[in-house]
C-alpha positions as CSV (number, residue, x, y, z in Angstrom):
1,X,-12.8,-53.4,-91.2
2,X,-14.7,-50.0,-93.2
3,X,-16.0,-48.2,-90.6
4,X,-19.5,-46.9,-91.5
5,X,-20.2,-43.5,-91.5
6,X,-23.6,-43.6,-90.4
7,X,-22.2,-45.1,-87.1
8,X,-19.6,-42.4,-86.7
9,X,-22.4,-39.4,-87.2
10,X,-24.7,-41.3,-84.7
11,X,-21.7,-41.6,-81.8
12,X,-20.8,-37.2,-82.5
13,X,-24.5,-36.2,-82.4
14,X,-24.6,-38.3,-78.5
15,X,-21.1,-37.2,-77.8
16,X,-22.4,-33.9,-78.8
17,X,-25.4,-34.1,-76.6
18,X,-23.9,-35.6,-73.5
19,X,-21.2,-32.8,-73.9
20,X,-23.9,-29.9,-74.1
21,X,-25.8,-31.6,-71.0
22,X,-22.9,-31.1,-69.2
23,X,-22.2,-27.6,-70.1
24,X,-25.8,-26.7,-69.2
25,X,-25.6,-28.6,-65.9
26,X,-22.0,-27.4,-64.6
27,X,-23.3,-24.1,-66.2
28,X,-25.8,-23.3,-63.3
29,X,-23.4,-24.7,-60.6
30,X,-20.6,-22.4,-61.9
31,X,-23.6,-19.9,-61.6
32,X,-24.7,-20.9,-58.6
33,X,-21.5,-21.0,-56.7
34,X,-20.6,-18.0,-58.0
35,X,-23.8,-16.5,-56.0
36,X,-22.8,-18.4,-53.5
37,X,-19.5,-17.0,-53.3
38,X,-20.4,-13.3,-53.4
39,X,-23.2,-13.9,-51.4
40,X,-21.5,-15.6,-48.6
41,X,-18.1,-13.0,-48.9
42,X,-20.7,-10.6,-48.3
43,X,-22.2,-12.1,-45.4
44,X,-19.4,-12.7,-43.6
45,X,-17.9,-9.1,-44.0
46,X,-21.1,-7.9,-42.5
47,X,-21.1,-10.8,-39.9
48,X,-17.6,-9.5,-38.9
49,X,-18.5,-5.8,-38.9
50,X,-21.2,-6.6,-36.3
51,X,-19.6,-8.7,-34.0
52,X,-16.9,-6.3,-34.0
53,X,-19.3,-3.3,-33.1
54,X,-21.4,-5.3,-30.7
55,X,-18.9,-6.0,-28.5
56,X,-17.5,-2.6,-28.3
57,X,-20.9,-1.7,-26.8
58,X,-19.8,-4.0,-24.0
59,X,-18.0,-1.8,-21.0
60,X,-14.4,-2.8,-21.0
61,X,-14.1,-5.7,-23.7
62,X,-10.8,-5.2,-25.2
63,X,-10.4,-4.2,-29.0
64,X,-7.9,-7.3,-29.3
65,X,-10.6,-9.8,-28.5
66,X,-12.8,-7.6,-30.6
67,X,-10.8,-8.2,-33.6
68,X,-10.4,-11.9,-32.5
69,X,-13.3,-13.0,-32.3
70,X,-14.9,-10.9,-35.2
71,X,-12.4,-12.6,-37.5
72,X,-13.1,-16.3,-36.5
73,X,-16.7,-15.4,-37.3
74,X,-15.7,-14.4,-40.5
75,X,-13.6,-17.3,-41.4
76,X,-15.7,-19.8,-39.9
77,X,-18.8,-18.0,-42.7
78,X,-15.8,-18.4,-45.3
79,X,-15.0,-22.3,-44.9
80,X,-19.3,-23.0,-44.8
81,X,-19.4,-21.5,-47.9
82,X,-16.4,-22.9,-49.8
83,X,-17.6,-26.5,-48.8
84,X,-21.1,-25.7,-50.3
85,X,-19.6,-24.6,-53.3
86,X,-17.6,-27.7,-53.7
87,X,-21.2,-29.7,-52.5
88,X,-22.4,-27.7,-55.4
89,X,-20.3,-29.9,-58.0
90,X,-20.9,-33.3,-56.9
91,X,-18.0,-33.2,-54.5
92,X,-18.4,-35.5,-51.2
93,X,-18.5,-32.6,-48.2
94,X,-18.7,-34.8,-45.5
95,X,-14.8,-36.6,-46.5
96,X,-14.0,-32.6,-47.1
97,X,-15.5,-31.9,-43.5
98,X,-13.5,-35.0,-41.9
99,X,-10.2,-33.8,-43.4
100,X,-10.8,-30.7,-42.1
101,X,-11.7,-31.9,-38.4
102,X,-8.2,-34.5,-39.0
103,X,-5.8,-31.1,-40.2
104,X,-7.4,-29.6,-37.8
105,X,-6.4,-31.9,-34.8
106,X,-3.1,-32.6,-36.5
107,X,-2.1,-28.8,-35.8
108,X,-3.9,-28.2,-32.7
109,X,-1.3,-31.3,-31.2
110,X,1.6,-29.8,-33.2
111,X,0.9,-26.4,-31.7
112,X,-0.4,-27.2,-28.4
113,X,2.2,-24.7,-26.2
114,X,0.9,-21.6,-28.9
115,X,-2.5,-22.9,-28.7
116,X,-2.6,-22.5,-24.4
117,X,-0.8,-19.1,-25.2
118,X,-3.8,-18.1,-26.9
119,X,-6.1,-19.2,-24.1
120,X,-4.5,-17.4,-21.8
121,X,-4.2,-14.3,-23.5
122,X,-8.0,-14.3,-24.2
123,X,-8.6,-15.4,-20.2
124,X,-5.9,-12.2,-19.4
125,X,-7.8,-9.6,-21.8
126,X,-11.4,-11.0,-20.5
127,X,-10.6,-10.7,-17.2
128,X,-8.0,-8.3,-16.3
129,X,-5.8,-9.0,-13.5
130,X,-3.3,-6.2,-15.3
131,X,-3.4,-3.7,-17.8
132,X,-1.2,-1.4,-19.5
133,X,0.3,1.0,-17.4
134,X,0.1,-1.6,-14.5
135,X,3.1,-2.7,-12.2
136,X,2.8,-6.5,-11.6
137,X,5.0,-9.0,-10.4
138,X,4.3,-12.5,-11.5
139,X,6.6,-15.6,-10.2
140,X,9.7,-14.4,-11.1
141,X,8.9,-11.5,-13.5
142,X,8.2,-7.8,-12.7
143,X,7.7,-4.9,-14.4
144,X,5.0,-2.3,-16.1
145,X,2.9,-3.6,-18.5
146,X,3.3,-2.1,-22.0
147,X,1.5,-4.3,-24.1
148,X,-0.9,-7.6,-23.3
149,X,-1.1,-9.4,-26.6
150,X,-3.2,-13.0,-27.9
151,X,0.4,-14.8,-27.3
152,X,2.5,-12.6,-25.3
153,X,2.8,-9.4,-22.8
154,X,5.4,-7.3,-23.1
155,X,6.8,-6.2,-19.5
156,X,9.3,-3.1,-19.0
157,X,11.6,-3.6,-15.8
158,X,12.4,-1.6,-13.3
159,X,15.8,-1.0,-14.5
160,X,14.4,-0.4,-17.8
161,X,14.6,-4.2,-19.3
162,X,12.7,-5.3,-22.1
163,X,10.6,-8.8,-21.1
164,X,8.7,-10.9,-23.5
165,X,6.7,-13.5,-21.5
166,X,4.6,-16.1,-22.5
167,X,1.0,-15.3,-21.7
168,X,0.6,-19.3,-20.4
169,X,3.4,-18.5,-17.8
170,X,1.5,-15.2,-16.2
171,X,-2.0,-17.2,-16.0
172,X,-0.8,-20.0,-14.3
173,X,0.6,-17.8,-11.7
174,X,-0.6,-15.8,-9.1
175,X,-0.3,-11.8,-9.8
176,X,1.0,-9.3,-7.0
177,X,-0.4,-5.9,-8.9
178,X,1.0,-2.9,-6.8
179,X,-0.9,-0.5,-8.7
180,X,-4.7,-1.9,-9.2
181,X,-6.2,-0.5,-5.5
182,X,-4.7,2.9,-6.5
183,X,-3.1,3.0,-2.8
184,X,0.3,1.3,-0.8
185,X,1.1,1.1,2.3
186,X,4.8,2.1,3.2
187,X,6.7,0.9,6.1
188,X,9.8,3.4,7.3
189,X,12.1,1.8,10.0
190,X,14.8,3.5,12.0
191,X,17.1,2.5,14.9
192,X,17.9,4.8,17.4
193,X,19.5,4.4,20.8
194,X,17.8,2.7,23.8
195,X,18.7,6.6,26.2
196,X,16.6,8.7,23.5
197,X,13.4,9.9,24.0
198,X,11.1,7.2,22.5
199,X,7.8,9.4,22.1
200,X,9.5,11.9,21.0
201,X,10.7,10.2,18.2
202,X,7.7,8.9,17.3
203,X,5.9,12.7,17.6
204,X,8.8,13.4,15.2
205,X,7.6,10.8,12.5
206,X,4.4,11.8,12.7
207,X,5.5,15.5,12.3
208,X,7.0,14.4,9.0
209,X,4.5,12.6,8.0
210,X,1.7,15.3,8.5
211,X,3.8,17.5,6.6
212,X,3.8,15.9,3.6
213,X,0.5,16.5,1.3
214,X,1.3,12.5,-0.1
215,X,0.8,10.7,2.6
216,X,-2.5,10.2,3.2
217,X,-4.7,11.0,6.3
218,X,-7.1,8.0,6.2
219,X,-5.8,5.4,7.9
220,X,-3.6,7.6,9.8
221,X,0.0,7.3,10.0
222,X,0.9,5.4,13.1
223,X,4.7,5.3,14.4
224,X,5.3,2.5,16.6
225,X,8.1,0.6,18.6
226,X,8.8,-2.3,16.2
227,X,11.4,-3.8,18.3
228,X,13.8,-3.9,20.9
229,X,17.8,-4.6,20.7
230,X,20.4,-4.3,23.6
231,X,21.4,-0.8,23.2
232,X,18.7,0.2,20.4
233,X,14.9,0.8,20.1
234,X,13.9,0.1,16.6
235,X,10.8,2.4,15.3
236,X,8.6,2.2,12.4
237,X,6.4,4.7,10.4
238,X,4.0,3.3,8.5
239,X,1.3,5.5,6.1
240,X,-0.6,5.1,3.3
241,X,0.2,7.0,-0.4
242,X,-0.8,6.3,-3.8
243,X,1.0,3.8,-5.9
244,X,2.3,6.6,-8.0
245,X,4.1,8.2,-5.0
246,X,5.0,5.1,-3.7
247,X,9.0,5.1,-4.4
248,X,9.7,8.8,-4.2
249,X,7.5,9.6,-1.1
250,X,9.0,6.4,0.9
251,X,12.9,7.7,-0.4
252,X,12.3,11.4,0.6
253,X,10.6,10.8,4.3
254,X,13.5,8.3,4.9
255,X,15.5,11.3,4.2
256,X,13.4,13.9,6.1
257,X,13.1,11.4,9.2
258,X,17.6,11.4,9.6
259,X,17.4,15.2,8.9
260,X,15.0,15.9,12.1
261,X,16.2,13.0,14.0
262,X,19.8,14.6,14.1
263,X,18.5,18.6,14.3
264,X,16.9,17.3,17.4
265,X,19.7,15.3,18.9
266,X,17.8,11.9,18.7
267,X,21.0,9.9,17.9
268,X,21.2,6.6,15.5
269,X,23.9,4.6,17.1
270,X,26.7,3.4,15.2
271,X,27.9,0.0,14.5
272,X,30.2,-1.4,16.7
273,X,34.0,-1.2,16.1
274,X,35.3,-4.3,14.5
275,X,37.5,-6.0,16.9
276,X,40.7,-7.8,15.7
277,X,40.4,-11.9,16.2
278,X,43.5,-12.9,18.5
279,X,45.4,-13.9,15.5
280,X,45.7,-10.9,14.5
281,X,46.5,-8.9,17.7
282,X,49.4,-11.2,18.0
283,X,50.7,-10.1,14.4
């Protein structure tokens, strides 16, 4: 069948002119989300800036959670504005929104254990039961804190051990901190024979303990009988230092306390000699 040419002219010009209504239409969206983009990446960069500088106006907040939260602002801006931009050409935002809300979930489950991680960490840099610096002892970990991070803390041991621990494990825990309160108590105790002189043993302790410029005159140091044994009389100093003098002043008075107890004649008594089981006598 001849095709007539009038008819073919007729279906260009309307292809024509359905083709440059399109153009024009998806013209200003292109336009439109391109505003939209620049517009909203500059939004959030300035959103971000002042979260960022707000909080560090608050006493204490930590820089981490600074950046932390300053960055979910800006991402959260980001994501509006790319589904606006895809409302802009027809597309359906609310499916986009519920796919979102589904991936969303679908990771949250799949990353639960990192996901309570991250909880903690922002309940251990918002309220601070440890900072750097800081000797803690949590369950079964100790050591000085060398780095609190959104996921993890990094822990040095005493014996110089590197520890990585889960922040989840030191929330759910009670925290022993020996160095928050700035002060520790010692306790010093010493067995000497039930025939010395018990106050002056203890004016001995004392002596020692008013010599050295560490230990602390408020509370007082005490010296005090602890305990009694057949032939022994246990005694105890007990003073207060800082937590920074803590080790080394408890390991040197230990070592001044023998030193005057045996210039003085105050004696420690000895352990008794091991005596052979029958067995053995008869070998």
């Amino acid at each position: 069948m001849p095709t007539d040419p009038q008819t073919v002219l007729v279906t260009i010009q309307a292809a024509i002119a359905q083709l440059s209504t399109l153009i024009v239409s998806y013209s200003f969206s292109a336009i439109g989300a391109v505003i939209l983009l620049v517009v909203g990446y500059f939004i959030a960069g300035l959103a971000e800036r002042s979260i960022f500088a707000g909080l560090g106006h608050i006493h204490g907040f930590d820089a981490t959670l600074r950046h932390f939260f300053s960055k979910i602002v800006r991402y959260a801006i980001l994501i509006l504005v790319t589904i606006m931009v895809l409302g802009q050409f027809g597309v359906q935002t609310a499916s986009i929104i519920a796919a979102i809300g589904a991936i969303g979930l679908a990771i949250g489950l799949a990353l639960q254990g990192t996901l309570q991680n991250i909880a903690a960490g922002i309940m251990l840099l918002a309220l601070r039961p440890f900072r750097i610096g800081e000797y803690v002892e949590v369950g079964s970990i100790s050591g000085t804190i060398e780095e609190i991070g959104l996921f993890a803390t990094k822990l040095r041991t005493a014996d110089g051990v590197y520890v990585l621990a889960p922040n989840s494990t030191l929330w759910n825990q009670p925290v022993r901190n020996f160095t928050r309160n700035g002060v520790r108590r010692a306790d010093i105790a010493l067995s000497i024979g039930s025939w010395n002189d018990i106050d002056r043993a203890q004016k001995t302790l004392l002596s020692i303990a008013d010599a050295d410029k560490r230990i602390r005159r408020e509370p007082k140091p005490i010296a005090f009988v602890a305990g009694l044994g057949d032939t022994t009389v246990s005694l105890t100093l007990r003073y207060w230092t800082s937590a920074g003098d803590y080790f080394s002043t408890q390991i040197e008075t230990t070592k001044r306390a023998k030193q005057a107890f045996d210039s003085e004649g105050i004696s420690i008594p000895l352990p008794p000699p091991e005596v052979p089981a029958p067995e053995a006598r008869k070998q």
